[in-house]
C-alpha atoms as a printed R data frame, in Angstrom:
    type eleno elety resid chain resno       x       y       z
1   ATOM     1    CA   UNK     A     1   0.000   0.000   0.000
2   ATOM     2    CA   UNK     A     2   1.435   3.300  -0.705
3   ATOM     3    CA   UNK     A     3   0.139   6.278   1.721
4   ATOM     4    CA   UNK     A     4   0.423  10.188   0.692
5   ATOM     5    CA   UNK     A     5  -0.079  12.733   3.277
6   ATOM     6    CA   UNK     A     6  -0.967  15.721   2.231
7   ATOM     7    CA   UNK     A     7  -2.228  19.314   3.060
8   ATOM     8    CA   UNK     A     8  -4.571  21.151   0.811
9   ATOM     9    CA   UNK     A     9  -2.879  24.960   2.046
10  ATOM    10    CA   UNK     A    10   0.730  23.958   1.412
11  ATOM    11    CA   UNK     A    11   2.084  24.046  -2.456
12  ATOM    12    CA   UNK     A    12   4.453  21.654  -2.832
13  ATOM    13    CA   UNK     A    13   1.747  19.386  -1.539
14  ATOM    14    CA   UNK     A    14  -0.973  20.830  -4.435
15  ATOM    15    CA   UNK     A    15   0.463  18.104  -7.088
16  ATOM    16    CA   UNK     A    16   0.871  14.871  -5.330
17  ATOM    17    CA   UNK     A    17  -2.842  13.663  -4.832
18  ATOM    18    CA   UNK     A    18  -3.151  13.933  -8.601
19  ATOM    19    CA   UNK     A    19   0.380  11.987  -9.193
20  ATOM    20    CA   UNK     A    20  -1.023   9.617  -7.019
21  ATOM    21    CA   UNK     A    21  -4.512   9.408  -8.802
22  ATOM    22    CA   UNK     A    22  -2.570   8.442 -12.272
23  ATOM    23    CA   UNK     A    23  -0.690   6.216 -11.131
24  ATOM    24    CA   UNK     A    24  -2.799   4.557  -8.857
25  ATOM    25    CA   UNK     A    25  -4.878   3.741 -12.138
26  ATOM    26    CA   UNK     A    26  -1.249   2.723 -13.989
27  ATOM    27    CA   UNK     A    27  -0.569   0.458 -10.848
28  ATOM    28    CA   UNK     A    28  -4.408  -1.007 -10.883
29  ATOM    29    CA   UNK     A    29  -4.807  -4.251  -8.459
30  ATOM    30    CA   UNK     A    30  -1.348  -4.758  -7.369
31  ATOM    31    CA   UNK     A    31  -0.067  -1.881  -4.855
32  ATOM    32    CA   UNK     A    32  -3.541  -0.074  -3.365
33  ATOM    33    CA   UNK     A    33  -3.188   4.176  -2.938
34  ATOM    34    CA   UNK     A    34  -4.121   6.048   0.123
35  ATOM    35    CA   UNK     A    35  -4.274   9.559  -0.089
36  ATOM    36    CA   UNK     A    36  -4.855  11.057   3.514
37  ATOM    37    CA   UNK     A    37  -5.542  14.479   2.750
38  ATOM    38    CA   UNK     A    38  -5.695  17.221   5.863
39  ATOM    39    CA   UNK     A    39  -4.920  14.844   8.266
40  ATOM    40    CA   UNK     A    40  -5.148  15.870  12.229
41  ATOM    41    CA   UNK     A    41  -2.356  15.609  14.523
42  ATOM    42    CA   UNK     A    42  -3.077  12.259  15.912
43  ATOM    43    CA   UNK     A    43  -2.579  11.110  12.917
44  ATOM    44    CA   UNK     A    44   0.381  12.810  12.074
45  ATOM    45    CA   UNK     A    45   1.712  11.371  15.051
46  ATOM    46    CA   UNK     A    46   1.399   7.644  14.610
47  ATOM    47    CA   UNK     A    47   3.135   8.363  11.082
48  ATOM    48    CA   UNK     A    48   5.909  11.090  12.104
49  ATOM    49    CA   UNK     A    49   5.014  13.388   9.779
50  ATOM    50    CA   UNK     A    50   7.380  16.226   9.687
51  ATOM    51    CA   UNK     A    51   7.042  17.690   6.105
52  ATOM    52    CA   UNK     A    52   4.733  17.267   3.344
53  ATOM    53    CA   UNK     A    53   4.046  16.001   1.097
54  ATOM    54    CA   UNK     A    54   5.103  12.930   2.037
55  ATOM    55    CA   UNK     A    55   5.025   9.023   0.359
56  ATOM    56    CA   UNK     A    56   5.154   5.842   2.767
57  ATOM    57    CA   UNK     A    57   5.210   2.820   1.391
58  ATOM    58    CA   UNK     A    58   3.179   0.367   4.215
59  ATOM    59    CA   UNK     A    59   2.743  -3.830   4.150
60  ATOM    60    CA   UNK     A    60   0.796  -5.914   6.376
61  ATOM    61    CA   UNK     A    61   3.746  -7.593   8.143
62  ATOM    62    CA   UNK     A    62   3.393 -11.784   7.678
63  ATOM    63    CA   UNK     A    63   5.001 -13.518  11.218
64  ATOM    64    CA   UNK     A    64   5.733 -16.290   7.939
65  ATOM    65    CA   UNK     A    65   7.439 -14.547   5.710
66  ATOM    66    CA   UNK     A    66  10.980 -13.325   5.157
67  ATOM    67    CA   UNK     A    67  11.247 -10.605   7.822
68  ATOM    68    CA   UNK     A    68  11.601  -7.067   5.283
69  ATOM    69    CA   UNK     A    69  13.736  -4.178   6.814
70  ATOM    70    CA   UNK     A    70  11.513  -1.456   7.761
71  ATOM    71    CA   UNK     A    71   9.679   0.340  11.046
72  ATOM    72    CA   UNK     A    72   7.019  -1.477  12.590
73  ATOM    73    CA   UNK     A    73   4.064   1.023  13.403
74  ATOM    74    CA   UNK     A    74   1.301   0.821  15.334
75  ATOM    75    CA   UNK     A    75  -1.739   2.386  13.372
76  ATOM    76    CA   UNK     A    76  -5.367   3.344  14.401
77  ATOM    77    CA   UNK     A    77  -6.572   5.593  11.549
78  ATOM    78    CA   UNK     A    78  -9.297   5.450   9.414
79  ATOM    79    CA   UNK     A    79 -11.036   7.264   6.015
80  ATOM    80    CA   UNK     A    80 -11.506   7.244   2.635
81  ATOM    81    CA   UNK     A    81  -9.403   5.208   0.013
82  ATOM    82    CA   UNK     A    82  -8.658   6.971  -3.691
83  ATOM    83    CA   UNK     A    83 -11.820   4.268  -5.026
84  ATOM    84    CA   UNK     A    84 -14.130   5.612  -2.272
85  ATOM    85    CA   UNK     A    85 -14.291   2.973  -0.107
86  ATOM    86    CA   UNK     A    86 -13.973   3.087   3.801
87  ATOM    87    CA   UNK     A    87 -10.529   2.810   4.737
88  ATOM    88    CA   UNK     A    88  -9.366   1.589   8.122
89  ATOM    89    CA   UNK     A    89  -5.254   1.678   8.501
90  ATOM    90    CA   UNK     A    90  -5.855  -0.732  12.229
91  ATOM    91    CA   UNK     A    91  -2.604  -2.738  14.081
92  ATOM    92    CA   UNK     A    92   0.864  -3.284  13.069
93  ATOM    93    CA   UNK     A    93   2.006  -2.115   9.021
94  ATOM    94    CA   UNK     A    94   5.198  -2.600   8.272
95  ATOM    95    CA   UNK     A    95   7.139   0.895   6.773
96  ATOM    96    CA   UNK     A    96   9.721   0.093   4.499
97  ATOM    97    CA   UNK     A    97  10.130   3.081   2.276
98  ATOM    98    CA   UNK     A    98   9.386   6.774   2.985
99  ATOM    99    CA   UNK     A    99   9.990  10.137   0.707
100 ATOM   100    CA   UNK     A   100   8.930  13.563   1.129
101 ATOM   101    CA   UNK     A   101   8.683  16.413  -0.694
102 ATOM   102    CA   UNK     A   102   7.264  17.118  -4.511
103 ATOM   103    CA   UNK     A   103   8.448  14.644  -6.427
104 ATOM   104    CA   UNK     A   104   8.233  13.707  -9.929
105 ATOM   105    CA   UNK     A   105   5.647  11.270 -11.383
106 ATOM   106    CA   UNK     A   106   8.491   9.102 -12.411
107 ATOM   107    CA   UNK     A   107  10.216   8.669  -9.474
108 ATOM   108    CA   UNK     A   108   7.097   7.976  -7.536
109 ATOM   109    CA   UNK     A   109   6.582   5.405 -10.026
110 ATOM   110    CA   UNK     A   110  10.002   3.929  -9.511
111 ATOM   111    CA   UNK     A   111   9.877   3.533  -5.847
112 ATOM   112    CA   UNK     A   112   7.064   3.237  -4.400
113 ATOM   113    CA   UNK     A   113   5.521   1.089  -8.201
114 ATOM   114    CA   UNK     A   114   4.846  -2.671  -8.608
115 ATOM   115    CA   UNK     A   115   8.557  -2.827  -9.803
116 ATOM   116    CA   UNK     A   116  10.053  -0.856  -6.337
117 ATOM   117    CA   UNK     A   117   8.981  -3.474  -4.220
């Protein structure tokens, strides 16, 4: 799952939910897009937000599989996915890749894509 947090007042930040809304539609089925735009503090919090925007790459860690380097975070946060659907972000998500700042579509698509994982 790829997570943007953005702010609607700041302008570097004006660009990314769009980036995100293309290629979230180039990406289709395999990596879902959460855009959590405006968040409050709490949520800021739980993610360590310091700038925006800013890209976080987050996987549902498997006690099975090959442990991935990466933070372990402890989420409670809920909203509304790009598709519209109710979007609940509950328990322990692996982080194990984080940008920030405007970026180009390309490198978006590079690492945080099907083919940066």
């Amino acid at each position: 799952m790829v997570v943007l947090i953005s702010v609607t007042w700041a302008g570097p930040s004006r660009p990314a939910p769009t980036v995100l809304r293309e290629l979230s539609r180039r990406w289709g089925r395999e990596i879902r897009a959460v855009l959590l735009e405006d968040p409050d503090d709490e949520v800021l919090d739980q993610l360590e937000i310091e700038l925006v925007p800013t890209w976080v790459r987050l996987e549902a860690p498997h006690s099975d599989a090959v442990p991935r380097p990466g933070t372990v975070r402890d989420l409670e946060i809920s909203g509304t996915g790009l598709d519209g659907q109710g979007l609940f972000l509950t328990g322990a998500w692996l982080e194990t890749h984080r940008r920030t700042g405007a970026l180009p579509k390309h490198v978006i698509d590079t690492e945080f894509g099907p083919r940066g994982l």
